[in-house]
C-alpha positions in Angstrom: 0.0 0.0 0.0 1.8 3.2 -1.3 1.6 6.3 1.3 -0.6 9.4 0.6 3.1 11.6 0.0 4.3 8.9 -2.9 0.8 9.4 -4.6 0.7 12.9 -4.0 4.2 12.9 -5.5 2.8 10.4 -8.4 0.5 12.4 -8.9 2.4 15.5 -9.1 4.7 13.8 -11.6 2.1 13.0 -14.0 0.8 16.9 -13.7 4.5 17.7 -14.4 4.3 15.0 -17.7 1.3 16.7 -18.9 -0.1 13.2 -18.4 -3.7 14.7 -16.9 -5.6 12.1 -17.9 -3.8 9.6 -15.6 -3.0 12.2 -13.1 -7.2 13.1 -12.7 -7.8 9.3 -12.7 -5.1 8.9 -9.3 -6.6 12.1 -8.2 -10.0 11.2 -7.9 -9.1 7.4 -6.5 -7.4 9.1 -3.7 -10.7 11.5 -2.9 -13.1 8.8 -3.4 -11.5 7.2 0.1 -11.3 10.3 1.3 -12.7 13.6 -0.4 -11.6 15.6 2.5 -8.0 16.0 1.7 -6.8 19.8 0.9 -3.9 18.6 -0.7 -5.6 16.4 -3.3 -8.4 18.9 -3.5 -5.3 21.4 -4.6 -3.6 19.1 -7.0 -7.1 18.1 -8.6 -7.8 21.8 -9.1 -4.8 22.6 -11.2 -4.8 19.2 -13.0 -8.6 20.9 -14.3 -7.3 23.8 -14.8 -4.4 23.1 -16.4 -4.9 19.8 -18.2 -8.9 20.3 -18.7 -9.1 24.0 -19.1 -12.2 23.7 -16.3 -11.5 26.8 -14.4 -15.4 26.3 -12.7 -14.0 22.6 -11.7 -10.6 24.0 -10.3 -13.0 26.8 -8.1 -14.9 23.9 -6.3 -11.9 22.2 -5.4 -9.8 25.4 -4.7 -13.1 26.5 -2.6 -12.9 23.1 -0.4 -9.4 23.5 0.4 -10.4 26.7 2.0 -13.0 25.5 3.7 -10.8 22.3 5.0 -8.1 24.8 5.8 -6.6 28.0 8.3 -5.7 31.1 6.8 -1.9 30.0 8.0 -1.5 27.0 6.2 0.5 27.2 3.2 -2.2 25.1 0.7 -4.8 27.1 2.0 -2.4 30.1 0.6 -1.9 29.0 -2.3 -5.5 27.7 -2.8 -6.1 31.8 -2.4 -4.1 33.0 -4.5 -5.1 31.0 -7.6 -8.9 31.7 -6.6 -8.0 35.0 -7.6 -6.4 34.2 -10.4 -9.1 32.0 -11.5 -11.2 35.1 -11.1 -9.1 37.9 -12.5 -9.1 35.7 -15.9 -12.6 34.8 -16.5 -13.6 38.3 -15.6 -11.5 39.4 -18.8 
């Protein structure tokens, strides 16, 4: 049984490989144990923004991370900052 980091990191790697297809289908195997995970929530989010060009997907998983999250923590950050990315675009 591989741990969450080495999928996270699998997952990552696909992302990186511009593999999305394969990196949305580990994605969603990990949140369908456990849909509650920012970090996968995060990931997922720019896999469908990237990879899918879904910036409406990428805001309900960006929006989770917030709500799974404290304004300290670094995903939650970064979940923040490309909400108002996503937003600065589409309003274009």
């Amino acid at each position: 049984e591989a741990s969450m980091g080495t999928i996270m990191d699998k997952i990552r790697f696909l992302k990186a490989q511009r593999m999305f297809d394969k990196a949305l289908a580990l994605v969603n195997d990990v949140l369908d144990q456990d849909p509650n995970i920012p970090e996968a929530l995060y990931l997922k989010a720019h896999v469908l923004w990237e990879g899918f060009k879904n910036p409406w997907g990428a805001e309900c998983c960006f929006k989770r991370v917030l709500e799974l999250t404290e304004d300290g923590e670094q995903v939650h950050c970064w979940a923040s900052s490309c909400l108002s990315r996503i937003y600065s675009k589409v309003s274009q």
